[in-house]
C-alpha positions in Angstrom: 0.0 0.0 0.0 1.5 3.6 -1.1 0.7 6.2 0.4 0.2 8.1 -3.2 -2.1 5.4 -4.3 -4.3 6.1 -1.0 -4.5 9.7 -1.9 -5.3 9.3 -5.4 -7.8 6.8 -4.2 -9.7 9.2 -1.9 -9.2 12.4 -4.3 -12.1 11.1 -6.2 -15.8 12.5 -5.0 -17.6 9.4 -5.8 -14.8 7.0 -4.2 -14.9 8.8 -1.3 -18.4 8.6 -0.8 -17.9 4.9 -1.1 -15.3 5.0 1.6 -17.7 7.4 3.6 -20.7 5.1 3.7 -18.3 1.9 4.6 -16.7 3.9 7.2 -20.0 4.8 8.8 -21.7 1.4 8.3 -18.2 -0.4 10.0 -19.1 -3.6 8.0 -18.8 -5.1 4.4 -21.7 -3.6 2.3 -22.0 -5.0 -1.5 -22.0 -3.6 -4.6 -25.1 -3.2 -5.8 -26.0 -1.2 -1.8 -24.3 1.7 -3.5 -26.1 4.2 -5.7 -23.9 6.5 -7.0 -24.8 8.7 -10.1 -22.6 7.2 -12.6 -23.0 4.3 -15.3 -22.3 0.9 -13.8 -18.9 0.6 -15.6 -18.0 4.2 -14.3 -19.1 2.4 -10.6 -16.9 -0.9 -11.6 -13.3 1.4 -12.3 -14.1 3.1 -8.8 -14.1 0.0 -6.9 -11.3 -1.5 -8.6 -9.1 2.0 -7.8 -9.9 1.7 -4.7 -9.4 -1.9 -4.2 -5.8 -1.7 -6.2 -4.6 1.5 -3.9 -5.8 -0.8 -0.7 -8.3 0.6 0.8 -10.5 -1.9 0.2 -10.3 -5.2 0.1 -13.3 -7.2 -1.9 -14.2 -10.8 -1.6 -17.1 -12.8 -2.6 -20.4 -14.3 -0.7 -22.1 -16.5 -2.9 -23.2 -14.3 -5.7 -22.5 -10.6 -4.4 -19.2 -8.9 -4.1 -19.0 -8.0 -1.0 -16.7 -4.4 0.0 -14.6 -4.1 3.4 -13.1 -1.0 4.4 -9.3 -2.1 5.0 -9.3 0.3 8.3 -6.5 -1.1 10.7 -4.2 -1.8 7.8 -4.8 2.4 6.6 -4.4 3.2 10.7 -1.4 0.7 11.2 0.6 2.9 7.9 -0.7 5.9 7.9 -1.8 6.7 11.6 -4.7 9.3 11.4 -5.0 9.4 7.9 -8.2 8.0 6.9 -10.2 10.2 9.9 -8.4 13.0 9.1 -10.0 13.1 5.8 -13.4 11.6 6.7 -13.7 14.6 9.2 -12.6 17.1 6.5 -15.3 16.0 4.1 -18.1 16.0 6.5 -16.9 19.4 7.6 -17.1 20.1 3.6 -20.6 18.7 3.6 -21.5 20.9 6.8 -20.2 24.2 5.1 -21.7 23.4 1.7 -25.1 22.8 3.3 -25.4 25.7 5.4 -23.9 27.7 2.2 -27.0 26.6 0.7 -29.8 27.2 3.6 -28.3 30.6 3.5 
């Protein structure tokens, strides 16, 4: 896992709203849970980014393709990392919403 890989990884907005929504559910969610606004081959390439750079790891049960957030092995390399930037983007998500109730 390099550390450049991660960041690429997380500098997308729709992979990091994967990473978001496994974060927050703490277990593996599969595929097909996420509905992101892009075609399903758009969906596909962000999974496999993220799964190359490590932050996820997928494996399969049964049928579905089940996604793990790879959490202790982010925290264990790059301590602090991975809530350093989940906090930034929900303090993104705060600003831009009270931006807009304005």
């Amino acid at each position: 896992m390099r550390l450049e890989a991660v960041l690429h990884a997380l500098s997308d907005p729709m992979r990091l709203r994967i990473v978001r929504e496994l974060a927050a559910d703490g277990d593996e969610l599969s595929c097909s849970y996420f509905d992101l606004p892009v075609t399903k081959s758009t969906t596909t390439h962000h999974f496999r980014v993220l799964r190359e750079s490590g932050v996820i790891r997928q494996v399969y049960r049964g049928t579905a393709k089940m996604n793990g957030l790879r959490r202790d092995d982010l925290d264990g390399l790059f301590p602090g990392l991975l809530d350093a930037l989940l906090d930034a983007a929900a303090r993104q998500d705060a600003r831009v919403r009270d931006l807009g109730d304005g």
